[in-house]
C-alpha positions in Angstrom: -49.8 -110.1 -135.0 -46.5 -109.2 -136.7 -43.7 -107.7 -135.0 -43.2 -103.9 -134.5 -40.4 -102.1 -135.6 -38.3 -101.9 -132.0 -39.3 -105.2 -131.0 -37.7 -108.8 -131.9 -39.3 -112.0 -132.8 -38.6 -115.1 -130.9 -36.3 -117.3 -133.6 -35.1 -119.7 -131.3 -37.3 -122.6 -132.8 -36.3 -121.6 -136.3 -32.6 -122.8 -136.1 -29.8 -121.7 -137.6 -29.7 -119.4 -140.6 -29.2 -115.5 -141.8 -32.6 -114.9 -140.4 -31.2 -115.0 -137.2 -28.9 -112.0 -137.3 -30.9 -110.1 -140.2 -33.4 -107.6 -138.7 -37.3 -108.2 -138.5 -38.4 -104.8 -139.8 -36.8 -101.9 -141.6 -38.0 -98.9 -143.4 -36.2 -97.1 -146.0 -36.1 -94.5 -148.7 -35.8 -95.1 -152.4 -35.6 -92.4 -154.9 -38.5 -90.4 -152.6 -40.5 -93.3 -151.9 -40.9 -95.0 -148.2 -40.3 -98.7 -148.5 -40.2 -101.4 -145.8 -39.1 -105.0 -145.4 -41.3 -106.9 -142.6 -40.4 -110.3 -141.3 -43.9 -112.2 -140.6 -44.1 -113.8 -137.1 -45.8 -117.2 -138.0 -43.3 -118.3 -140.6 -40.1 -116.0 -140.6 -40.9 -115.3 -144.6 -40.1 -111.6 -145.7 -42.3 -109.3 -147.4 -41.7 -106.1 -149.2 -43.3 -103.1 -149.2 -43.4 -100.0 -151.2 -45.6 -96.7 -151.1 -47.1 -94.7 -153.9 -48.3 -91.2 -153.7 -52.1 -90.0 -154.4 -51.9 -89.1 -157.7 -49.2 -92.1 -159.4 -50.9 -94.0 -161.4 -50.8 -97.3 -159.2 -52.2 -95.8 -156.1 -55.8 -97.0 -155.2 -55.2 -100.1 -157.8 -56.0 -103.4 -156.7 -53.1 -105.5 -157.5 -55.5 -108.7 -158.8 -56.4 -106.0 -162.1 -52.2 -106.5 -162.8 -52.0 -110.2 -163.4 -50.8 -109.6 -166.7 -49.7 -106.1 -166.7 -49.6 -103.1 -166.0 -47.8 -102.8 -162.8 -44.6 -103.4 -161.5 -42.6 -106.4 -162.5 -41.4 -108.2 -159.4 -40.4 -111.7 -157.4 -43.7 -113.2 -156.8 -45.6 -110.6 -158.4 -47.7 -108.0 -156.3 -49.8 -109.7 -153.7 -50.6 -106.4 -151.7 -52.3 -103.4 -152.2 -53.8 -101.2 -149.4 -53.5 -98.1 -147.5 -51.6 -97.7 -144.4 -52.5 -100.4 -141.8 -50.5 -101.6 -138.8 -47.0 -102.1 -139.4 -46.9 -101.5 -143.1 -47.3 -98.0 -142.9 -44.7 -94.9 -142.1 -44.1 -91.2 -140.6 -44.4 -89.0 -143.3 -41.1 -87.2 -144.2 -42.2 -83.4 -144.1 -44.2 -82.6 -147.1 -44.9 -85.9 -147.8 -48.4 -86.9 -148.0 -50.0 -89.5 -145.6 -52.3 -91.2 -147.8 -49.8 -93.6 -149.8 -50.8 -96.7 -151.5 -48.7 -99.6 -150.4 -47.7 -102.2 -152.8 -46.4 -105.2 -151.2 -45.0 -108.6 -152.5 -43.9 -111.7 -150.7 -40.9 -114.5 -150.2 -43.7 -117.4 -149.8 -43.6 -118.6 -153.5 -42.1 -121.6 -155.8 -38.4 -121.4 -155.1 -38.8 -119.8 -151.7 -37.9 -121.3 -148.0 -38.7 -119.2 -144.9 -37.2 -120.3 -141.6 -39.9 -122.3 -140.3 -40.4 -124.2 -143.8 -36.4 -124.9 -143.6 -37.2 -126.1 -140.1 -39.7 -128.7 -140.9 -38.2 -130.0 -144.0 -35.4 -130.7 -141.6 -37.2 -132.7 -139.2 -38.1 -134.9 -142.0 -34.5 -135.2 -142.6 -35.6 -134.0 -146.3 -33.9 -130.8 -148.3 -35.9 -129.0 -151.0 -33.2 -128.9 -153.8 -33.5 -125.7 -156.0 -35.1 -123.7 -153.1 -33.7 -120.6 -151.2 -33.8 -118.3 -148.2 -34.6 -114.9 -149.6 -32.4 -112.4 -147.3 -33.6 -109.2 -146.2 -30.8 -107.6 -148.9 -32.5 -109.3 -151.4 -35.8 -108.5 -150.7 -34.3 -104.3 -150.2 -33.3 -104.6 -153.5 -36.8 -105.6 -155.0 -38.1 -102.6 -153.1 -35.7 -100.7 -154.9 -36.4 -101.9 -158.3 -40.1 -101.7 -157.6 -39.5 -97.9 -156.7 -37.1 -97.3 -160.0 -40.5 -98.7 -161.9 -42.6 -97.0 -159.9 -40.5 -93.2 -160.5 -40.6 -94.4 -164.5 -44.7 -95.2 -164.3 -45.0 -91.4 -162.4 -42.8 -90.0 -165.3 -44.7 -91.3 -168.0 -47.8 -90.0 -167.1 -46.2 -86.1 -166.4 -47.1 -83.7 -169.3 
């Protein structure tokens, strides 16, 4: 189970880092659409999330059909696609519609180190040259450019 919005996951056994003073979920706004950033309990990785409206052309897509194009270009590429379910979900700003299609991408790839990764590499005594913590700043600002591609893909399909 993934933490909720108002509650905080035990880091204690993930040492010290920027994930220990970032927050573990937060919801945000970009040019209309909701987006969210959700820490996941098991590893301390960050995931991105950002919803599409009934009617864009990437809502009720499955993200596998994308694997060489047609949907947004971003870190990892999309690895989620699914209505609202448990924490990746949102209140509905008024006249929004509820039934938004979120499209979510993850900091568990090549290149990536989560907290607990970082941790265990360091028992070892070992580093991971040319990996990186992905902060939750940098994973806002994939939400955002997903939701600047996703406000050109709703454009080009207006009359």
């Amino acid at each position: 189970m993934s933490a909720s919005p108002t509650e905080h996951l035990d880091k204690s056994t993930w040492g010290y880092g920027p994930w220990q003073t970032e927050p573990d979920h937060v919801e945000f706004r970009h040019l209309g659409f909701p987006c969210i950033v959700h820490r996941v309990e098991s590893h301390g990785g960050l995931c991105g999330y950002v919803a599409v409206p009934p009617g864009h052309p990437w809502h009720g897509v499955d993200f596998s059909s994308w694997e060489h194009d047609g949907g947004p270009s971003v870190h990892g590429g999309v690895t989620y696609a699914d209505k609202c379910f448990g924490k990746i979900c949102h209140i509905p700003a008024p006249g929004e519609p509820d039934d938004v299609w979120w499209l979510g991408f993850d900091m568990a790839h090549a290149g990536d180190l989560s907290p607990a990764t970082m941790r265990y590499w360091a028992t070892k005594d070992l580093s991971i040259p040319g990996e990186q913590y992905r902060t939750v700043e940098y994973v806002k600002s994939e939400c955002e450019s997903v939701a600047q591609q996703a406000a050109l893909a709703a454009a080009e399909v207006l009359p």
